[in-house]
Every structure is written in C-alpha cells, then in structure tokens.
Backbone bond lengths (Angstrom), bond angles and torsions (degrees), N, CA, C in turn:
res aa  C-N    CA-C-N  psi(-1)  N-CA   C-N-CA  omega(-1)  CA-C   N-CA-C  phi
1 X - - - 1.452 - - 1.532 109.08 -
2 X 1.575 103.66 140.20 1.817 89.82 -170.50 1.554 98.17 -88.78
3 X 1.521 115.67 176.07 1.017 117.70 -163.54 1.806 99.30 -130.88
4 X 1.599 104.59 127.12 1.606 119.13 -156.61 1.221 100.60 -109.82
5 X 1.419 133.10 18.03 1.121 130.00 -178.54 1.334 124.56 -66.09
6 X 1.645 126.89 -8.76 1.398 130.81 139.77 1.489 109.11 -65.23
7 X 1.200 144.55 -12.38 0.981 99.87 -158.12 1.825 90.25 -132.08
8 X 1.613 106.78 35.25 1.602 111.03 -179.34 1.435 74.61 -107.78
9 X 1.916 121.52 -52.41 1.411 116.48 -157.40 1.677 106.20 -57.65
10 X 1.528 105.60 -24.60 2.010 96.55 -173.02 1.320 105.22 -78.02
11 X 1.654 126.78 -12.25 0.955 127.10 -172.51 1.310 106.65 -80.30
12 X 1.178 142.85 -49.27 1.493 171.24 152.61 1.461 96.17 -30.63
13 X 1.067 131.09 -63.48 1.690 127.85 -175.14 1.405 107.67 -99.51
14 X 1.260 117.51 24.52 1.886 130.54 151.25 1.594 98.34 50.67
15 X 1.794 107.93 45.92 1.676 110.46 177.16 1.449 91.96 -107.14
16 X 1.318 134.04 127.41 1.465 115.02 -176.85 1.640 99.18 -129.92
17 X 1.351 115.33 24.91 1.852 115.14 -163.91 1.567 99.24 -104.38
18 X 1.275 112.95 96.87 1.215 119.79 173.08 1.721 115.35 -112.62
19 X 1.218 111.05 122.65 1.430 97.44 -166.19 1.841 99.73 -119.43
20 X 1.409 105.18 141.08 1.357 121.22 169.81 1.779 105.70 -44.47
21 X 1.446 101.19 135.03 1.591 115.67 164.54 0.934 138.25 -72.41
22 X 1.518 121.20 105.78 1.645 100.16 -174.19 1.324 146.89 -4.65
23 X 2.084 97.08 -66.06 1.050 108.24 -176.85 1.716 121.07 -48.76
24 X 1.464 102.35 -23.69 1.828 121.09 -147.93 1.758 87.27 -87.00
25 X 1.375 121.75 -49.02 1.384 108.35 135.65 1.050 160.38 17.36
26 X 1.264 116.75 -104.64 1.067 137.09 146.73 1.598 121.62 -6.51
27 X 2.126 82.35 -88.90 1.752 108.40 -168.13 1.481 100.46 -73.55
28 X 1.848 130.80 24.91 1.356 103.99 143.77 1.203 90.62 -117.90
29 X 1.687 152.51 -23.54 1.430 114.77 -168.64 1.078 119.60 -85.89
30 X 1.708 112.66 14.85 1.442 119.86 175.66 1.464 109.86 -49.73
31 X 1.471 105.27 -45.71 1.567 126.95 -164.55 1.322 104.72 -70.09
32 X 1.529 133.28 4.18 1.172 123.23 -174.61 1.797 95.02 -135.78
33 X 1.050 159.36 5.34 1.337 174.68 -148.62 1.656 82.64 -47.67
34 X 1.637 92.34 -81.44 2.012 85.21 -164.60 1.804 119.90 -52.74
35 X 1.312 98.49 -0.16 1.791 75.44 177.75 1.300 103.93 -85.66
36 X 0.977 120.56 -34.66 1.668 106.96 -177.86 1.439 146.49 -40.40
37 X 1.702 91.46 -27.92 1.771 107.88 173.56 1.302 112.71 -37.43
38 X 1.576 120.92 100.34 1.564 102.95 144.91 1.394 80.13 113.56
39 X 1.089 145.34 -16.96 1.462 139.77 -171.77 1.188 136.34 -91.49
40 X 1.595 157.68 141.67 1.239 173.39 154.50 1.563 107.01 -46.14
41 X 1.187 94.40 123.09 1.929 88.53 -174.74 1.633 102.14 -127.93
42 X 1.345 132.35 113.70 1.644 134.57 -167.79 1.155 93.50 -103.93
43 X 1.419 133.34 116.37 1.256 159.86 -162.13 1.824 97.24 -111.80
44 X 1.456 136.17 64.20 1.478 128.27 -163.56 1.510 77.08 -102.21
45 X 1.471 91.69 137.36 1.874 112.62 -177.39 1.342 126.70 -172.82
46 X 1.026 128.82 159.54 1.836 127.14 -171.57 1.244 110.06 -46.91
47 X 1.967 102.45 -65.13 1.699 96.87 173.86 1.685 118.77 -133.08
48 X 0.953 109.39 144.47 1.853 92.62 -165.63 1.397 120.30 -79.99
49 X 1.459 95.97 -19.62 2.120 112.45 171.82 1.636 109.20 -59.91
50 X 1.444 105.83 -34.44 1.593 111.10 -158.55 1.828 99.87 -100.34
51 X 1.486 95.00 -34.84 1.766 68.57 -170.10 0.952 149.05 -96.79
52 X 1.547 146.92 133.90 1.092 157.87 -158.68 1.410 120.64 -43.01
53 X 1.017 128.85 -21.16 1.652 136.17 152.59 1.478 115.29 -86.53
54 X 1.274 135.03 -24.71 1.481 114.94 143.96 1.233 129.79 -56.26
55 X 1.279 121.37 -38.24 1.076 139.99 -172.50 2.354 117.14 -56.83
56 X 1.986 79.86 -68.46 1.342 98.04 156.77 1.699 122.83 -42.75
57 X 1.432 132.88 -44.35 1.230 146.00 -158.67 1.591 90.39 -88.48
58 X 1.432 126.34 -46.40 1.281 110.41 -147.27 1.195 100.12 -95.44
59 X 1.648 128.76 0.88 1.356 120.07 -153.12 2.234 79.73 -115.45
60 X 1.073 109.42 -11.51 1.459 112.38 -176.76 1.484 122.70 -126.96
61 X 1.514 101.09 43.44 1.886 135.29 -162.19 1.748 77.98 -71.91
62 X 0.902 112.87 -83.71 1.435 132.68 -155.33 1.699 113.73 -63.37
63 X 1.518 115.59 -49.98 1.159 106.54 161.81 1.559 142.56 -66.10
64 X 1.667 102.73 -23.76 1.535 107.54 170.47 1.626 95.79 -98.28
65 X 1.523 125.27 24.93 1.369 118.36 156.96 1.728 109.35 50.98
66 X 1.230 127.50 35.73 1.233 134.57 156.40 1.093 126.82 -61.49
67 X 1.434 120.56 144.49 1.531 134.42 -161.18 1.206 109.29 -99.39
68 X 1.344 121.40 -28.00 1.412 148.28 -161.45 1.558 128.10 -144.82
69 X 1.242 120.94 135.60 1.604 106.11 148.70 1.471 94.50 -153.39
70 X 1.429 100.96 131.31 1.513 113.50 169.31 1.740 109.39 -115.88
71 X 1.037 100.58 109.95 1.832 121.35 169.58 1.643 90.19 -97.78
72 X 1.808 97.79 123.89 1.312 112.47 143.27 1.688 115.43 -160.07
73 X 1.353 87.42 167.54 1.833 88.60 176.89 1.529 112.77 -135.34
74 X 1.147 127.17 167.26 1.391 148.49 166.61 1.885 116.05 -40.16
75 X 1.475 86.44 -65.65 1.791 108.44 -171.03 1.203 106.13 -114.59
76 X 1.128 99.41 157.43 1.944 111.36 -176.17 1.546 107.02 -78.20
77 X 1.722 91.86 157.05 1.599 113.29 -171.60 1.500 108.38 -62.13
78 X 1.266 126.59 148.95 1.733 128.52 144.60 1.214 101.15 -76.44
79 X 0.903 128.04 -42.28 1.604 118.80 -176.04 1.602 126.12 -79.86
80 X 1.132 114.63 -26.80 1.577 130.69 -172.56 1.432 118.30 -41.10
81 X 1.017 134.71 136.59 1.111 148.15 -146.05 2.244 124.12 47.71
82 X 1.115 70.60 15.30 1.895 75.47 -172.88 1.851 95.36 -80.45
83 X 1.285 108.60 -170.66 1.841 110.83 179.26 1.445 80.03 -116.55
84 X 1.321 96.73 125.97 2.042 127.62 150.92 0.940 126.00 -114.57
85 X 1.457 120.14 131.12 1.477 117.51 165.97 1.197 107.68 -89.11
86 X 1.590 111.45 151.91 1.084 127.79 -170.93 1.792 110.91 -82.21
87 X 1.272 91.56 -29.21 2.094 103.11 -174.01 1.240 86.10 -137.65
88 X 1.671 115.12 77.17 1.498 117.71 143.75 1.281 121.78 -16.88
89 X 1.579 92.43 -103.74 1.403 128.53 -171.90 1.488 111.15 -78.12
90 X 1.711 122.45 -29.72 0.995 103.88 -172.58 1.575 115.20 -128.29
91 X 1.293 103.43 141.68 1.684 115.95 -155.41 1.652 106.78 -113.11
92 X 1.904 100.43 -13.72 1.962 86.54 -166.48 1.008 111.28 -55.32
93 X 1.445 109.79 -161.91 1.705 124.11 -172.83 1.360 102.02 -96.14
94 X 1.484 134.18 -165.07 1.401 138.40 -174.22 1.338 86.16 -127.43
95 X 1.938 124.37 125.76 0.799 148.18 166.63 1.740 122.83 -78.02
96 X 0.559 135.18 154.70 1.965 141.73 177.08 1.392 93.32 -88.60
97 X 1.316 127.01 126.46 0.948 152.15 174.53 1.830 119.82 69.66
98 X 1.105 117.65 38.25 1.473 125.95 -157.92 1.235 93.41 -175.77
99 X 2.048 117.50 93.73 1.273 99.26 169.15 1.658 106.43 -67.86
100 X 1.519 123.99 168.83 0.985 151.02 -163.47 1.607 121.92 -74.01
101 X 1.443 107.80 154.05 1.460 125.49 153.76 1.131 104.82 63.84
C-alpha cells in the first residue's frame, strides 16, 4: 500500500501545488513522438516559466517538429521578467526515439 503521508501533511498545511515531473513527462510522451508533427500544442497552466510541460514542449520544438506552442495562464508570473535559462541543467543532445533532456 503506498504511503500518502505527504500528501495528508499538504492537506493539513492547505499546500495543494503539486506539479508533474519532468521526467514522468517525458517517459510517457515518448510513446506518442509521431503525433506531434505539424501540430499546435496549448500548454493552459498556473505558470508558464515553472511548468514542466512548457518546459518539456519548448526544449523539443524542433524535434517533435511542432507547428505551435501556446503557453498561457490565468494569473501573473512570480518569476516574470527575471533571466531563465531555458536548458538549465540539461545540455545533452536530442536522441531518435527519446524525446529529450
């Protein structure tokens, strides 16, 4: 049985922002690579600097051959206007069959 004890304590201290993992990401839209050709991808989300599916999409514009990506959100950035890198931490190359980074 898994154990939710993060997620009674976020309940308890009324933190409820849990955001999907890159990696978790990733290793499922791997499984979908060819649909993307040619396509519009609407990224609607809390914040577009922070989240992990903008992130994923924008760093793999070119390899999943996208036509589009629209990041937007509701409420304004904490971060907005600050300097971000786009590939922090990650610098590899883009592999064939493994979208990236």
């Amino acid at each position: 049985m898994a154990n939710n004890a993060s997620l009674h304590a976020a309940g308890i201290a009324k933190q409820d922002e849990f955001y999907t993992q890159y990696d978790d990401i990733q290793n499922e839209l791997n499984h979908y690579e060819k649909h993307f050709e040619g396509k519009t991808v609407l990224c609607n989300c809390d914040d577009p600097f922070e989240s992990n599916f903008c992130k994923f999409f924008l760093r793999n514009f070119n390899y999943l051959k996208l036509k589009r990506l629209i990041c937007t959100s509701y409420s304004t950035s904490t971060v907005v206007g600050q300097q971000l890198s786009l590939f922090d931490e990650m610098d590899a190359p883009v592999e064939r069959g493994s979208a990236v980074m």
